[in-house]
C-alpha positions in Angstrom: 115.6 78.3 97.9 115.0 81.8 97.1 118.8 82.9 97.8 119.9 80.3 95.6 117.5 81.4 92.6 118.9 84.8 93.2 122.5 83.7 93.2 122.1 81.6 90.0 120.1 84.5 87.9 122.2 87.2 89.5 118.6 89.2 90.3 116.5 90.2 93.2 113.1 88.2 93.3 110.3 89.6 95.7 108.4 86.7 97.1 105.7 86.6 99.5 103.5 83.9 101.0 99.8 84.8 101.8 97.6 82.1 104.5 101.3 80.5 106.0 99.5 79.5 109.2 102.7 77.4 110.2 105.3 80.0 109.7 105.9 80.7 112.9 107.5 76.9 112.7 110.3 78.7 110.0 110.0 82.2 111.5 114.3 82.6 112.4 114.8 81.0 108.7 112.4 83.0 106.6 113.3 85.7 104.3 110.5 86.5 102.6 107.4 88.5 103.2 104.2 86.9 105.2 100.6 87.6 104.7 98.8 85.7 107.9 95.1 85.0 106.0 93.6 85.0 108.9 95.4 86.8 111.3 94.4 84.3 114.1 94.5 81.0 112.6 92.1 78.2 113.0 92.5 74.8 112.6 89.9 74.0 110.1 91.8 70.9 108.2 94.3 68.3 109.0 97.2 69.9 107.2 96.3 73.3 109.6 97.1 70.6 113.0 100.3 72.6 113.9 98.9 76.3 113.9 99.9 78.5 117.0 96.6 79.3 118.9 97.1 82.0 120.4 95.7 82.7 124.4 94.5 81.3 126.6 96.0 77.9 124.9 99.4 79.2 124.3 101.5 82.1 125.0 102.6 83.4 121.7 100.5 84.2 118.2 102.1 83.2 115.0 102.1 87.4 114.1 104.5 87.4 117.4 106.8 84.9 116.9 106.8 86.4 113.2 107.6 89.9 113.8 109.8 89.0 116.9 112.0 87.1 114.6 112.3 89.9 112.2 109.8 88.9 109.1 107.9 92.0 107.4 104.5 90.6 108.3 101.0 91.8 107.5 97.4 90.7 108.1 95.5 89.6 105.3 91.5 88.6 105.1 90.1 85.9 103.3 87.3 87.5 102.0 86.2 91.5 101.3 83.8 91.7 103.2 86.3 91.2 106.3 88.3 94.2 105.5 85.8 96.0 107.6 87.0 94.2 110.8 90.6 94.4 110.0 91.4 97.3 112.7 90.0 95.1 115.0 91.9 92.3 114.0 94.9 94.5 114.7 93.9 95.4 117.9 93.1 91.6 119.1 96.9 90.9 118.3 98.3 93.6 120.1 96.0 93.0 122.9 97.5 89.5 122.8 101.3 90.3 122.5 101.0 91.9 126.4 103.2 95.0 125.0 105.6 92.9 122.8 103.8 94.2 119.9 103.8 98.1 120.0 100.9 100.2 118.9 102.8 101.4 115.5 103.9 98.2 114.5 100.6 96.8 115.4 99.2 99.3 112.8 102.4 98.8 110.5 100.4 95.1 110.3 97.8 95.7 108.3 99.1 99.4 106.5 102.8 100.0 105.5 103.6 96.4 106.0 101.3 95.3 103.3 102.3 98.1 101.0 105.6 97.1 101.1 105.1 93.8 100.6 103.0 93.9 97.5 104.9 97.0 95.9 101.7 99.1 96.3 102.8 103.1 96.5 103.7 104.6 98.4 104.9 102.8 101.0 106.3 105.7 103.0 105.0 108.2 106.0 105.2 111.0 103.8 102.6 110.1 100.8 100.5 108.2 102.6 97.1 108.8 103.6 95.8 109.9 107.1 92.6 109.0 108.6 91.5 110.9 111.8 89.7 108.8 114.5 87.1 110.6 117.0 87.1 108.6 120.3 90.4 107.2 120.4 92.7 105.4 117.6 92.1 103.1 114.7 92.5 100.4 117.2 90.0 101.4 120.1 86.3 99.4 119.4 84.6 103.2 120.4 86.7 105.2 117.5 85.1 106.8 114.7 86.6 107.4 111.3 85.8 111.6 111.4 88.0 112.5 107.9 90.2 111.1 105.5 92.9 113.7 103.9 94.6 112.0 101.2 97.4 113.4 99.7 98.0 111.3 96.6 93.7 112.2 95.3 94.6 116.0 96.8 91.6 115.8 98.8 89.8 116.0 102.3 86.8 113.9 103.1 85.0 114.6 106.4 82.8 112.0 107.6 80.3 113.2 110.4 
């Protein structure tokens, strides 16, 4: 549907889907951006009956079969106050891809992937911010945010 739009107007559209628990179902045949809201979905209605679960039920996570079959994927949250446990989010589905899902594009999940989907700046490695974890990585449940140095506010934050 999109592709024809964009044939008939001549124009690029940017279209991306945020919840799309079934995606996985379309994942070779989508060309447009996915926000998984949540990241492991849960079958909480009738219309959510053909979700991918995940271990120890089934092999593959929707985010896997997403990113496997080449769709620019990020993890979304249904509420703010979930934001908090996004890294651990990200670290539950690379746990759960058994090294299908690298560390980077684990991060790349819930970071650069969403800025590119939504247009946010800056979307590149060069203007981005960079958080320094004591303890291990953003991923790690013992890591401690230490400082932020953020180049687009010109400014170092050190957290101890």
């Amino acid at each position: 549907m999109k592709a024809d739009i964009e044939d008939r107007k001549g124009s690029y559209m940017r279209m991306v889907f945020s919840g799309a628990t079934e995606a996985h179902l379309l994942a070779k045949e989508i060309s447009v951006g996915i926000i998984l809201t949540p990241s492991r979905p849960f079958p909480t209605a009738w219309e959510d009956r053909r979700i991918l679960p995940g271990p120890p039920i089934s092999n593959d996570t929707a985010v896997l079969k997403l990113v496997e079959a080449g769709v620019n994927v990020g993890i979304g949250v249904q509420d703010a106050w979930a934001a908090r446990n996004t890294r651990f989010d990200v670290a539950l589905v690379a746990a759960e891809s058994r090294g299908r899902i690298t560390p980077r594009q684990a991060h790349a999940l819930a970071s650069t992937n969403l800025e590119k989907l939504l247009g946010v700046w800056p979307a590149d490695e060069e203007h981005g911010d960079l958080v320094v974890y004591d303890g291990g990585s953003a991923t790690d449940l013992s890591s401690k945010v230490v400082a932020v140095i953020s180049q687009q506010r010109n400014h170092v934050e050190l957290l101890f």
